[in-house]
N, C-alpha and C positions, 0 to 999 in steps of 0.2 A: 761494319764500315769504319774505315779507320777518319781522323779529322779533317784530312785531307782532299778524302773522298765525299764527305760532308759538308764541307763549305763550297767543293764545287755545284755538287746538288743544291745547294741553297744558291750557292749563283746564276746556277743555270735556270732557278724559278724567279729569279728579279727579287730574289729575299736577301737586304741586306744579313752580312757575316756578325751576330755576337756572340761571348760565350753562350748566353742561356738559350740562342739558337742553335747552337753546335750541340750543344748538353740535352735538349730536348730532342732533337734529330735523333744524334744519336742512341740514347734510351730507346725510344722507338725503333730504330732499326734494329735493336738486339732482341725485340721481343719476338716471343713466338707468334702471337696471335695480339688481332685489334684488344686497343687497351682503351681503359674509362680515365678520364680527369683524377676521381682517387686513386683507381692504380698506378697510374704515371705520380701523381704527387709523391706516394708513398716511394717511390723510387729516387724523386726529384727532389727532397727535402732541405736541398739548400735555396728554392725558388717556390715563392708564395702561390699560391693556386689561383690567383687573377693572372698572373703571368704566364702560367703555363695556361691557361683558359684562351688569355689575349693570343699569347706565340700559335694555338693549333690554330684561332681563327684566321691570323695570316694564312697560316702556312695551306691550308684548306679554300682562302681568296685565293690564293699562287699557286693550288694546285701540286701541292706539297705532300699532301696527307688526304685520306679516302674517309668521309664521316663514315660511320656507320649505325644504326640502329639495331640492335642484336631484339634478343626475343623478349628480353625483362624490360623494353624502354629503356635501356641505357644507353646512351651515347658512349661509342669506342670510336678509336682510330687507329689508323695505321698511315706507314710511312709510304707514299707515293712515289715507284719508282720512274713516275712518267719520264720523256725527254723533252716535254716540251712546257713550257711557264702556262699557256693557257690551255692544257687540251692533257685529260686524262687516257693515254693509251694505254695501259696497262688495268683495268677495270676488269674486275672476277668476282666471281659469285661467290659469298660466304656461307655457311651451315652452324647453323645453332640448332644443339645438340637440349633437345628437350628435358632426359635426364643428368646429366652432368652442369648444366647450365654453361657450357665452353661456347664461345664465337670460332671458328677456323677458317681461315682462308681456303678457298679452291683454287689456290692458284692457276691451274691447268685449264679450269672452264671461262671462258670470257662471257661477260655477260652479254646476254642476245640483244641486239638492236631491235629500237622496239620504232616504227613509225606511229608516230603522231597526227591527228589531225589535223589540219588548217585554221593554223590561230595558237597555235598551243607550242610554249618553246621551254626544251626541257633545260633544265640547269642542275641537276644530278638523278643518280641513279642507284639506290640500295635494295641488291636484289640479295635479299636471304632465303636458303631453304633451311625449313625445319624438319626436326625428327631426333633419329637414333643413333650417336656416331658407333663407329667399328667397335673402340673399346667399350662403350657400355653394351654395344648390342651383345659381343661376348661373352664380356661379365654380367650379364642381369639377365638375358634371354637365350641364350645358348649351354647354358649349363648344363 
């Protein structure tokens, strides 16, 4: 995503426009797969790690960015292509790869709607599956 396209996306989620908004958006949109607070730092090294902490919290109040919980207990994220400031439409299911330790997106599978009972109101949804991705099942079990 060029800066362009990036500050719209933050406008259209009621996220005021600054550089280390722009800077952090975009980093994340060039990644392949959801990323951790150090990975993004380590990318991010001209913006202290309170700030990149502070910016996902917005950006994830404004429905900006998808938390995720991958298999290690680590919080990742990725960049929200929703269209709308309050309402995640674009929600898909992630796979953490047991041996490789990778998070991936599935973007193609939406996560299922899950009804709730009476009294209970959901405010996110982190559906991972685990297992074996393609390349290690290859490499380690198909030899």
């Amino acid at each position: 995503m060029n800066d362009k396209q990036i500050e719209l996306l933050l406008r259209t989620h009621d996220i005021r426009v600054t550089a280390n908004r722009i800077l952090i958006a975009r980093t994340l949109s060039g990644m392949d797969n959801p990323t951790s607070i150090k990975e993004l730092g380590a990318k991010l090294q001209t913006i202290d790690k309170s700030s990149i902490f502070r910016t996902l919290m917005l950006f994830k109040q404004q429905h900006l960015v998808h938390q995720i919980e991958d298999g290690r207990d680590v919080v990742r994220y990725e960049l929200c292509m929703s269209h709308h400031e309050n309402e995640d439409d674009d929600m898909h299911v992630h796979f953490f790869c047991e041996h490789c330790q990778q998070t991936v997106c599935l973007h193609e599978i939406p996560v299922p709607q899950v009804e709730l009972p009476e009294g209970y109101a959901q405010s996110s949804v982190n559906y991972m599956v685990k297992g074996i991705c393609p390349r290690c099942s290859k490499r380690y079990y198909h030899r």
